[in-house]
VOSEGU-426357 format. One record per atom (N, C-alpha, C, O): residue number from 1; atom name; x, y, z. Coordinates in pm, whole numbers, always signed. Atoms other than C-alpha are relative to their C-alpha. Layout:
<lomars>
NUM:CA:X:Y:Z
...
</lomars>
This chain:
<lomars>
1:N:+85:-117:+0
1:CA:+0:+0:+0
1:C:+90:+124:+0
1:O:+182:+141:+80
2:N:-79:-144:-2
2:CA:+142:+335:-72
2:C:-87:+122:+84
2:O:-207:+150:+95
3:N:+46:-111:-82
3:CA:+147:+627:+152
3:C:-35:+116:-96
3:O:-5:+129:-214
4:N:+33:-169:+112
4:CA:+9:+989:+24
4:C:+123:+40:+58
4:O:+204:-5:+138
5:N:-89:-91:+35
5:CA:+199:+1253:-48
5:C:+87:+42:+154
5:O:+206:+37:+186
6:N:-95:-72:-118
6:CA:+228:+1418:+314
6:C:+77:-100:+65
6:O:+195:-80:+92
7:N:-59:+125:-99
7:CA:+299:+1076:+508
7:C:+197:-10:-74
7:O:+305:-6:-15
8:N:-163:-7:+63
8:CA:+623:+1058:+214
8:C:+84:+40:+53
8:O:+188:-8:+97
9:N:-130:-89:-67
9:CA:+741:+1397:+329
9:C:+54:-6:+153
9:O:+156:+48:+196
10:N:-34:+5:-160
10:CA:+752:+1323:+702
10:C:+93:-125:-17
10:O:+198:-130:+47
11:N:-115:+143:+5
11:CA:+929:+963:+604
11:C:+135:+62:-54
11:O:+246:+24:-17
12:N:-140:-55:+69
12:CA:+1178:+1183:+386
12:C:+71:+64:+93
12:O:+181:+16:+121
13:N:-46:-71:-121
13:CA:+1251:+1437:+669
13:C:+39:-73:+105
13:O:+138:-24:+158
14:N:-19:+97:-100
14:CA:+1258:+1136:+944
14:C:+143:-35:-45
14:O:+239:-31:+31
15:N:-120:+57:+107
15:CA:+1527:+1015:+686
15:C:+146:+98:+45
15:O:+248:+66:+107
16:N:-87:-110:+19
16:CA:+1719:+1342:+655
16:C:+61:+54:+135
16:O:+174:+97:+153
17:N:-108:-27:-135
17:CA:+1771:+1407:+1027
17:C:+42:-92:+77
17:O:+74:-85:+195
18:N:-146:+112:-33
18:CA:+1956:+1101:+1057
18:C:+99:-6:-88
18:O:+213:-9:-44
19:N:-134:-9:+88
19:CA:+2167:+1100:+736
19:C:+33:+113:-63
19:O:+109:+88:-157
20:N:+43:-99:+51
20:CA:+2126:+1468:+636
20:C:+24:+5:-129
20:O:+40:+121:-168
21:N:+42:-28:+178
21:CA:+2119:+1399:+225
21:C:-29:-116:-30
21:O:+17:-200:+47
22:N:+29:+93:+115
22:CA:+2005:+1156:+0
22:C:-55:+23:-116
22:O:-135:+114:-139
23:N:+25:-10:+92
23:CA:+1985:+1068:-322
23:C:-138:-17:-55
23:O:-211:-89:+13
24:N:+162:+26:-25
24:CA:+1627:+1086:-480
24:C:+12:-196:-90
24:O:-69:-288:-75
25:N:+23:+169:+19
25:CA:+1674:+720:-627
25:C:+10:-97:+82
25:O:-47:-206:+79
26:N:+87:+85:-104
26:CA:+1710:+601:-330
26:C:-110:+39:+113
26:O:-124:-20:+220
27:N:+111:-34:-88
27:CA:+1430:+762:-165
27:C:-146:-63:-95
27:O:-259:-104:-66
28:N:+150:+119:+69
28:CA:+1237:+606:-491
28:C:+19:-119:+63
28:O:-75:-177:+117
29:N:+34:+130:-23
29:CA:+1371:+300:-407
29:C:-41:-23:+133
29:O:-126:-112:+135
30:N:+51:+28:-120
30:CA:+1313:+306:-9
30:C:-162:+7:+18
30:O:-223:-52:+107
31:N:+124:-6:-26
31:CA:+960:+411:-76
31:C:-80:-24:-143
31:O:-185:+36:-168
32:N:+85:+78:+92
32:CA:+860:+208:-406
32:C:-107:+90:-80
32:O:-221:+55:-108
33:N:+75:-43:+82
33:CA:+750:+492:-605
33:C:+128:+46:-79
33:O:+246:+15:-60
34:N:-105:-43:+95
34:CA:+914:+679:-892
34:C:+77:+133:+1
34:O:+28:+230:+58
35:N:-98:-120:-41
35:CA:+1181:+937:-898
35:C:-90:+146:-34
35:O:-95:+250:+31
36:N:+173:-145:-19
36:CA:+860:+1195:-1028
36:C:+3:+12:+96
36:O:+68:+94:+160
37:N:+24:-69:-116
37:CA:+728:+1150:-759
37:C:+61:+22:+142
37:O:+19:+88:+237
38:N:-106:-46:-67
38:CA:+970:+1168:-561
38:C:+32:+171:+3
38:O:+44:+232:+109
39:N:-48:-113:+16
39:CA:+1059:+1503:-678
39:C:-137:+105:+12
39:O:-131:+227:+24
40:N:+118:-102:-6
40:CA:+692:+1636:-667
40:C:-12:+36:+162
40:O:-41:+142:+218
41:N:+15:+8:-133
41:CA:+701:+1523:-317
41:C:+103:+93:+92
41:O:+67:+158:+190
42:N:-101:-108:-45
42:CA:+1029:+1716:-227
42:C:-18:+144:-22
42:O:+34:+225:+55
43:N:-4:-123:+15
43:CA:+913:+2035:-413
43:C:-46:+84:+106
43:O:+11:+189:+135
44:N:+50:-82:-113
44:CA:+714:+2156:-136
44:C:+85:+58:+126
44:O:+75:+165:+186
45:N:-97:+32:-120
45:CA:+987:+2070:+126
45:C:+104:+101:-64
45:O:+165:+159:+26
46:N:-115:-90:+76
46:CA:+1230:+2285:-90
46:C:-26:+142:+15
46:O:+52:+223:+64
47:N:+55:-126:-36
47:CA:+979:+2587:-106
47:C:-12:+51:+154
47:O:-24:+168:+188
48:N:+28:-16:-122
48:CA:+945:+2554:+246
48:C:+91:+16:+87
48:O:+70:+14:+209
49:N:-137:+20:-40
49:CA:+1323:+2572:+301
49:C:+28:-98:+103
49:O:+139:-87:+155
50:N:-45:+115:-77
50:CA:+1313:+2258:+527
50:C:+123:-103:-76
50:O:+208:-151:-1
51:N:-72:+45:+23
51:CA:+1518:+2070:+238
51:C:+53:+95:-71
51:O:-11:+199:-90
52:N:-66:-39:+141
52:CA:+1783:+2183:-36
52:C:+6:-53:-100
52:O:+41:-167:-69
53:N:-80:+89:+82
53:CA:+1857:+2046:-348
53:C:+150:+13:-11
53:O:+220:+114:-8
54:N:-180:+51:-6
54:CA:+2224:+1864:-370
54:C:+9:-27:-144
54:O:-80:+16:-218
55:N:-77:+67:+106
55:CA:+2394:+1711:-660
55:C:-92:-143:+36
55:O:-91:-227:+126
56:N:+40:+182:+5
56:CA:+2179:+1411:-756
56:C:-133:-22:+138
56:O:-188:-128:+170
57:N:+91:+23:-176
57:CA:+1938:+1473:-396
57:C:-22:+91:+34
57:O:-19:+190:-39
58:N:+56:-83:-56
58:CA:+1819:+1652:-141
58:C:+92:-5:+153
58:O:+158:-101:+192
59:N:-83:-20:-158
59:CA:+1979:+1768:+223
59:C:-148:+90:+114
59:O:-246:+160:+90
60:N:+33:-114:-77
60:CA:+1862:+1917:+530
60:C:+47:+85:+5
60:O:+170:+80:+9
61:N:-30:-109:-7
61:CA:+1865:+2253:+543
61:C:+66:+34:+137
61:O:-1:-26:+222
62:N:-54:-29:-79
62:CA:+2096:+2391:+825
62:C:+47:+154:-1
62:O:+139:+209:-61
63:N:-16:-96:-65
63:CA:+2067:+2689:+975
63:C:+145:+41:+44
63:O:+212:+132:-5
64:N:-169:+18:-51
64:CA:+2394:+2680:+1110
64:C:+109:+90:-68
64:O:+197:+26:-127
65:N:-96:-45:+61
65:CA:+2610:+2955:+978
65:C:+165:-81:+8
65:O:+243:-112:-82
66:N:-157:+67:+24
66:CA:+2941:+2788:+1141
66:C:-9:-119:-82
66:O:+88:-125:-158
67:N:-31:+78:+106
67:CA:+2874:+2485:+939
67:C:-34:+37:-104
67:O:+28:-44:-173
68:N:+8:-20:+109
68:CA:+2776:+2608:+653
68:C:+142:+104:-94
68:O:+164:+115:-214
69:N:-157:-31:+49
69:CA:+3138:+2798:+621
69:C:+72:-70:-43
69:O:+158:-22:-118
70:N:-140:+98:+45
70:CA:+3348:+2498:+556
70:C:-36:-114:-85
70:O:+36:-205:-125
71:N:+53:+134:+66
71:CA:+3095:+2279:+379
71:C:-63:+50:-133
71:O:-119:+158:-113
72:N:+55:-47:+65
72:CA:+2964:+2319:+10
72:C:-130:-18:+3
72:O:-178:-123:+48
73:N:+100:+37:+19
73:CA:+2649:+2380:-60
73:C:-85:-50:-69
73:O:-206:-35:-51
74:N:+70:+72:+133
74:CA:+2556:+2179:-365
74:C:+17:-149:+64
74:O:-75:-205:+123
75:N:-51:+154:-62
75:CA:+2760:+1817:-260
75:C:+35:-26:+140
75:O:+32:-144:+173
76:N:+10:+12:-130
76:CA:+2820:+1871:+107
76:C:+173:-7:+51
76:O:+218:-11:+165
77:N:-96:+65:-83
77:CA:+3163:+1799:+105
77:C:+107:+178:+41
77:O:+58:+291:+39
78:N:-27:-124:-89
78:CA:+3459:+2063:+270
78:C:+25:+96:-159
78:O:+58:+66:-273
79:N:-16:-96:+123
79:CA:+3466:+2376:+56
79:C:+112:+154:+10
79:O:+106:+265:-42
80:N:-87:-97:-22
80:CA:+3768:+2554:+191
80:C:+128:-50:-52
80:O:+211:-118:+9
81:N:-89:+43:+140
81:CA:+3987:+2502:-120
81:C:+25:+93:-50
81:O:-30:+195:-7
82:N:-3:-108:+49
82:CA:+4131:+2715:-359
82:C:-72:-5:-152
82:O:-70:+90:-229
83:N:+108:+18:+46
83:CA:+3898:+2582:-580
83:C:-172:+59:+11
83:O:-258:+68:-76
84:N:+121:-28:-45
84:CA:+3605:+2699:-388
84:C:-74:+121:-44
84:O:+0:+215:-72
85:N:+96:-137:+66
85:CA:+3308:+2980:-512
85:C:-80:-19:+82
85:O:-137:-114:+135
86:N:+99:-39:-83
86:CA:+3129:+3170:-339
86:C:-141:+84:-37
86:O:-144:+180:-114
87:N:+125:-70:+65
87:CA:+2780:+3285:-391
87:C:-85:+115:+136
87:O:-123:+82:+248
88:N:+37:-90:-103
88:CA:+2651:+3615:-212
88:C:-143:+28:-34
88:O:-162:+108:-126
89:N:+114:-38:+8
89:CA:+2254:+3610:-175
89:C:-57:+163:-24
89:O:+22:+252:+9
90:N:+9:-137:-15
90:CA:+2061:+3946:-236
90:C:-31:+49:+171
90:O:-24:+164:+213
91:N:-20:+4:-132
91:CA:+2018:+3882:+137
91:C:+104:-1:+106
91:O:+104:-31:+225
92:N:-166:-26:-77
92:CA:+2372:+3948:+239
92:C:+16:-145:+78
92:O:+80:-152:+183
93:N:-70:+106:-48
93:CA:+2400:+3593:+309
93:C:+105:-97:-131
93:O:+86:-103:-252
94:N:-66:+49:+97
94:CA:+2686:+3378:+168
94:C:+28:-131:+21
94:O:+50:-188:+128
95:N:+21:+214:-1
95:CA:+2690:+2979:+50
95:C:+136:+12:-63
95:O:+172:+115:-119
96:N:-124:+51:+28
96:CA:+3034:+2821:-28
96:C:-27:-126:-94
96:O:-142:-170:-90
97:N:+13:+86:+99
97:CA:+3078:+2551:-298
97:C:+147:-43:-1
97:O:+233:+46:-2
98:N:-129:+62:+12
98:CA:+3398:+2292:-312
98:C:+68:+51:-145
98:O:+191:+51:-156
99:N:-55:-13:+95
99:CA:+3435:+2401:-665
99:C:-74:+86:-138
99:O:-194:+114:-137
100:N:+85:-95:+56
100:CA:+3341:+2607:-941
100:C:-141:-135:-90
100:O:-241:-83:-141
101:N:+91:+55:+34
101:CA:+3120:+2299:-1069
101:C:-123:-4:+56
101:O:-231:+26:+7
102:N:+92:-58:-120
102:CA:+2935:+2308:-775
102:C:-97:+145:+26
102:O:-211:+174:+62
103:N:+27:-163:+13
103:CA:+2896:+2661:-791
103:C:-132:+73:-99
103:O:-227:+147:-72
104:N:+94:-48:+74
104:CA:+2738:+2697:-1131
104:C:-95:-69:+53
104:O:-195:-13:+96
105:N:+183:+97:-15
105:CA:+2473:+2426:-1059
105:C:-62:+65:+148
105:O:-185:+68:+161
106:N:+48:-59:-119
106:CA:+2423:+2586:-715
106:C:-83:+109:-69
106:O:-204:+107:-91
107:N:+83:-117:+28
107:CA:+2379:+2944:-854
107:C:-51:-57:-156
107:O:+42:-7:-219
108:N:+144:+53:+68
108:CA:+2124:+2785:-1153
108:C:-141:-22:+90
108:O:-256:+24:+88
109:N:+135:-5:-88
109:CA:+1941:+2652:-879
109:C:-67:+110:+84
109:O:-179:+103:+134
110:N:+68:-131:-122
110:CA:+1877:+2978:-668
110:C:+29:+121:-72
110:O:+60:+217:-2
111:N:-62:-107:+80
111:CA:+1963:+3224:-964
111:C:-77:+143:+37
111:O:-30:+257:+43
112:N:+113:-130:-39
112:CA:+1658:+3455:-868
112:C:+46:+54:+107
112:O:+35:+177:+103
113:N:-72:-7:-93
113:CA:+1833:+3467:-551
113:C:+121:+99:+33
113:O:+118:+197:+107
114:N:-80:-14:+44
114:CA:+2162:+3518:-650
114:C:+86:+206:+4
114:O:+53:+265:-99
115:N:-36:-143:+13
115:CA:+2357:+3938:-582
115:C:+131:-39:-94
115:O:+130:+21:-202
116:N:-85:+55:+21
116:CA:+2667:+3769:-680
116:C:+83:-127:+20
116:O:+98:-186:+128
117:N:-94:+114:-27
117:CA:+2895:+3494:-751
117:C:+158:+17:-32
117:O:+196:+83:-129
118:N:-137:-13:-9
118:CA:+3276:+3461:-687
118:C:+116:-81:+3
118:O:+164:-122:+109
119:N:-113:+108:-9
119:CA:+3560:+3243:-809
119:C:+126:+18:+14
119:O:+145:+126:+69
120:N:-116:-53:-13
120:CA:+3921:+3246:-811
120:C:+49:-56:-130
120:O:+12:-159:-187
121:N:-79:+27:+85
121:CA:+4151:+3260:-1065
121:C:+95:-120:+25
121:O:+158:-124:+130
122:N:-78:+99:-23
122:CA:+4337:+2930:-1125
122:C:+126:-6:-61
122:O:+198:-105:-74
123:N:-180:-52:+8
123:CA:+4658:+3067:-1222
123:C:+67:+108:+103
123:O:+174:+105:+165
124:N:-35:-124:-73
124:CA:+4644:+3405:-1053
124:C:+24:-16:+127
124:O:+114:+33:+194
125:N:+85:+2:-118
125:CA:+4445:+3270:-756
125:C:-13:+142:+70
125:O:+13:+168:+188
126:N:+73:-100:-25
126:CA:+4313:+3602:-762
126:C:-180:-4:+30
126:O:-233:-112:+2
127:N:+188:+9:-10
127:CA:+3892:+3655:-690
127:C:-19:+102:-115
127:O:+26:+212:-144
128:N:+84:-51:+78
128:CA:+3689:+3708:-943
128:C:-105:-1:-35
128:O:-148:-98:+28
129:N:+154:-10:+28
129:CA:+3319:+3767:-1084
129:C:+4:-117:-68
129:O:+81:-125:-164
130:N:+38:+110:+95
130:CA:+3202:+3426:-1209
130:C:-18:+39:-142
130:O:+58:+6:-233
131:N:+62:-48:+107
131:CA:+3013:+3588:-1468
131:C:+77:+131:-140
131:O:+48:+213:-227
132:N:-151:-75:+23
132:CA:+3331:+3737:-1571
132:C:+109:-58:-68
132:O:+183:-7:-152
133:N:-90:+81:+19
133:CA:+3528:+3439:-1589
133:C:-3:-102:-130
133:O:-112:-135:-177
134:N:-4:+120:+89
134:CA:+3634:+3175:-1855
134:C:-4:-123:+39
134:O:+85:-149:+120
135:N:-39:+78:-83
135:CA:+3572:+2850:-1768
135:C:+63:-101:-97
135:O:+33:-83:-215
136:N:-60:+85:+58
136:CA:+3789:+2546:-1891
136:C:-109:-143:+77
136:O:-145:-156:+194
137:N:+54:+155:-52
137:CA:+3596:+2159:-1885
137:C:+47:-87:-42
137:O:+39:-111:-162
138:N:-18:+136:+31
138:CA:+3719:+1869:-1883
138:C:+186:-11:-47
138:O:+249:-83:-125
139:N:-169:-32:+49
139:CA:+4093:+1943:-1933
139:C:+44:-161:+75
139:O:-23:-241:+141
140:N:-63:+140:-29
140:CA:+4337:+1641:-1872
140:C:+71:+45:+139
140:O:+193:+63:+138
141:N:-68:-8:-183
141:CA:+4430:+1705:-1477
141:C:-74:-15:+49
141:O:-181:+23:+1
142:N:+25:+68:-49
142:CA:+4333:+1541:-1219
142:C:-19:+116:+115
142:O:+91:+141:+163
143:N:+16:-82:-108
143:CA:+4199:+1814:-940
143:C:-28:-45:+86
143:O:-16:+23:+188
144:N:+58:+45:-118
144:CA:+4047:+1554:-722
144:C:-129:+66:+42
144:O:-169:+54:+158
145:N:+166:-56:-48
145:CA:+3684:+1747:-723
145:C:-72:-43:-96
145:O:-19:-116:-180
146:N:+139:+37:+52
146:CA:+3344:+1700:-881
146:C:+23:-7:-201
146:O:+84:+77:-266
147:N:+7:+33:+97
147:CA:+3310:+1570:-1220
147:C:-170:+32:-118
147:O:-288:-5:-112
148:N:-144:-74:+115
148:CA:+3341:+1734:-1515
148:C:+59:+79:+119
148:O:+3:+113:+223
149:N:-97:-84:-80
149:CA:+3611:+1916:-1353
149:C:-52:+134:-118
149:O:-97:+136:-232
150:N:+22:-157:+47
150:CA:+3580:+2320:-1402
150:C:+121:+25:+25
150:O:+198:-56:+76
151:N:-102:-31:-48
151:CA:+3844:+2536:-1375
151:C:-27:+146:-70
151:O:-59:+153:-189
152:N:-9:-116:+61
152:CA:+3839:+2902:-1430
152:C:+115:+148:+17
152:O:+194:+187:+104
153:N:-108:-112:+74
153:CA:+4035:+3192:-1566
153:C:-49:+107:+18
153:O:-172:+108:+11
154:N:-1:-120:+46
154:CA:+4050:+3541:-1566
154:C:-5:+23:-106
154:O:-99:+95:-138
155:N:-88:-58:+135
155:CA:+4194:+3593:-1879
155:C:-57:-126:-110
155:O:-28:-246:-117
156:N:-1:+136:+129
156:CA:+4051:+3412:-2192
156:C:+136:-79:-63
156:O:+150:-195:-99
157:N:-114:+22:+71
157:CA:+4394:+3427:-2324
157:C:+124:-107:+90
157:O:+215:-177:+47
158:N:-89:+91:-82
158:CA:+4565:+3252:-2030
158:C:-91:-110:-28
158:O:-35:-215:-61
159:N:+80:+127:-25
159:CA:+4247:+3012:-2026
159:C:+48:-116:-116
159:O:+73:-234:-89
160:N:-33:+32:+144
160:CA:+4338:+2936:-2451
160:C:+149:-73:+55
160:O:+175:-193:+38
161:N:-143:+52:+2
161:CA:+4724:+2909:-2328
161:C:-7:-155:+116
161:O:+44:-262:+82
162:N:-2:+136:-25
162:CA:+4652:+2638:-2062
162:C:-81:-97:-17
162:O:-73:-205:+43
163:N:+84:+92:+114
163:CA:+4395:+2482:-2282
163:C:+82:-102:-68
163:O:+61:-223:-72
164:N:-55:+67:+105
164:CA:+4666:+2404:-2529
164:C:+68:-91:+63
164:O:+107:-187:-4
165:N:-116:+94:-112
165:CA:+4867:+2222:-2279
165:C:-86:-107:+44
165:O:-57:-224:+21
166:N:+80:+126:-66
166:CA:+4596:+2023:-2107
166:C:-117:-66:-52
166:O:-178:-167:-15
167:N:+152:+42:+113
167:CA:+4309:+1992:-2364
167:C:-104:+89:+67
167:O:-71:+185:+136
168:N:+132:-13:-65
168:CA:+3925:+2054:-2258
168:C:-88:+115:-68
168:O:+3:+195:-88
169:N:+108:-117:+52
169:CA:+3664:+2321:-2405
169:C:-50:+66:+119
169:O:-100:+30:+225
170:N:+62:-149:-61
170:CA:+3595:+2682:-2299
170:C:-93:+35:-30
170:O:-131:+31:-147
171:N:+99:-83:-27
171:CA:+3329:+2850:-2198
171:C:-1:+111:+69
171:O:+88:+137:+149
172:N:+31:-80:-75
172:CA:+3153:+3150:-2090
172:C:-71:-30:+127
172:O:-92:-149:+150
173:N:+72:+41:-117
173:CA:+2968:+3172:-1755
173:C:-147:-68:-114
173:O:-115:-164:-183
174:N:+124:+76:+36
174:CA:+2594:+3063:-1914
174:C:+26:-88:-87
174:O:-80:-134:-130
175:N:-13:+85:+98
175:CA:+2759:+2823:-2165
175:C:+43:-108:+157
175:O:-39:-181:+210
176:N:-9:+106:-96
176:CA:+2962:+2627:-1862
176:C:-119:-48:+62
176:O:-123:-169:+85
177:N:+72:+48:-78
177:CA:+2676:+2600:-1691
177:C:-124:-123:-84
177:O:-183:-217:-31
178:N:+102:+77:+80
178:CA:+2445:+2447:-2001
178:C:+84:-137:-7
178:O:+32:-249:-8
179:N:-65:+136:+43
179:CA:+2739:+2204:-2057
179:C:+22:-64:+90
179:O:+1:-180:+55
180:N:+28:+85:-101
180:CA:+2780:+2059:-1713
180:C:-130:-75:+12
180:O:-159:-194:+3
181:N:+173:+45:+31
181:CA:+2406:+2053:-1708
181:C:-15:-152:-74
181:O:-67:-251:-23
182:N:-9:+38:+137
182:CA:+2449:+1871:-2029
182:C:+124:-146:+2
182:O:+145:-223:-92
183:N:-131:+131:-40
183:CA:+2747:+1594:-1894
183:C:-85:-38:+110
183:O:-74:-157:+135
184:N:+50:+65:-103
184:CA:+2547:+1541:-1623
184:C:-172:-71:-3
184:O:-241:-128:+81
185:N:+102:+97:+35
185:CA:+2258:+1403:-1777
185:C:-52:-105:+21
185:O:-167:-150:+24
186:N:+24:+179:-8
186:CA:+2366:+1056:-1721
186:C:+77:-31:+137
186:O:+153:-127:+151
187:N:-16:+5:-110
187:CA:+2423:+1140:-1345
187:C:+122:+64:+49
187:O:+238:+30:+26
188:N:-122:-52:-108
188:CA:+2634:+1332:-1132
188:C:+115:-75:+62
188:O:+100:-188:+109
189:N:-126:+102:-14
189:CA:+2991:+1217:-1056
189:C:+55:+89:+105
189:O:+175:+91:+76
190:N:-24:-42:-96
190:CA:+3054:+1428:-745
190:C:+25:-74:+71
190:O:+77:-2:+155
191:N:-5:+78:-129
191:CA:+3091:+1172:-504
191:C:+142:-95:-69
191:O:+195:-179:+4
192:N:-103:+79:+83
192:CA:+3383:+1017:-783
192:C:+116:+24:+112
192:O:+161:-64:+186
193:N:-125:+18:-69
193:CA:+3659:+1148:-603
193:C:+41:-1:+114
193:O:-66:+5:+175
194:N:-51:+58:-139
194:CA:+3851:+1085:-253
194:C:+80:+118:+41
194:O:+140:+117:+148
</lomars>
């Protein structure tokens, strides 16, 4: 017998403040419906800021400014890297992200949201405006973060010069973000590396 809708969200939440994320395939599979509804069932919980969406899932939301400093907010894992982007709400609050992959799909999801976003240069390791930046995907190095690997530039022209060296296709800010989008089709690979 299947539960309604609300009984779901209280099983999902029961869920979440013991493991605080999961993936929605296995919340289809723990509760024998389909990843739809799954996701119809979470929308409410999302509007209602009780959950977030993650990479691939959903989290409890945490209040918690000190944890939310050192942890990203897309995949969960630590986001005090020099990799890391930061996104500044029009509410003068600010979410952290392990990486600029993280980052775009974060600010997609809360774009309405969104005053600014902020990466670093990966040559300079200067800060800069996302929406500013070049990004490189899929280049041949091994960063140890979320998959496709990002990596962004200041400078188109530096981005082109360590292009030629390591491979991968450039983008602008709204192109990276369609093409991750767009690799991640056939599932998120965030959790790939160690």
């Amino acid at each position: 017998m299947s539960k309604i809708p609300l009984e779901r969200q209280q099983q999902i939440l029961s869920w979440l403040e013991q493991e605080k994320s999961l993936k929605i395939r296995d919340i289809s599979n723990r509760l024998n419906v389909s990843e739809m509804t799954v996701y119809r069932d979470v929308k409410p919980l999302i509007d209602d800021e009780k959950v977030m969406k993650t990479s691939g899932g959903i989290a409890i939301v945490n209040h918690s400014p000190e944890l939310a400093q050192g942890i990203c907010q897309y995949c969960f894992k630590e986001s005090k890297t020099r990799l890391s982007v930061q996104i500044i709400t029009k509410q003068q609050q600010v979410e952290h992200t392990c990486c600029p992959h993280c980052g775009l799909l974060r600010y997609d999801d809360i774009k309405e949201e969104v005053a600014q976003i902020i990466c670093t240069d990966f040559l300079q390791d200067t800060t800069i405006s996302a929406k500013m930046a070049t990004f490189l995907l899929n280049a041949d190095i091994n960063l140890n973060c979320c998959v496709p690997q990002v990596i962004t530039f200041g400078s188109r022209k530096q981005a082109k010069q360590f292009q030629s060296g390591f491979g991968g296709e450039l983008y602008d800010f709204q192109g990276a973000i369609q093409e991750i989008k767009k690799q991640m089709a056939h599932g998120c690979q965030c959790d790939d590396h160690q």
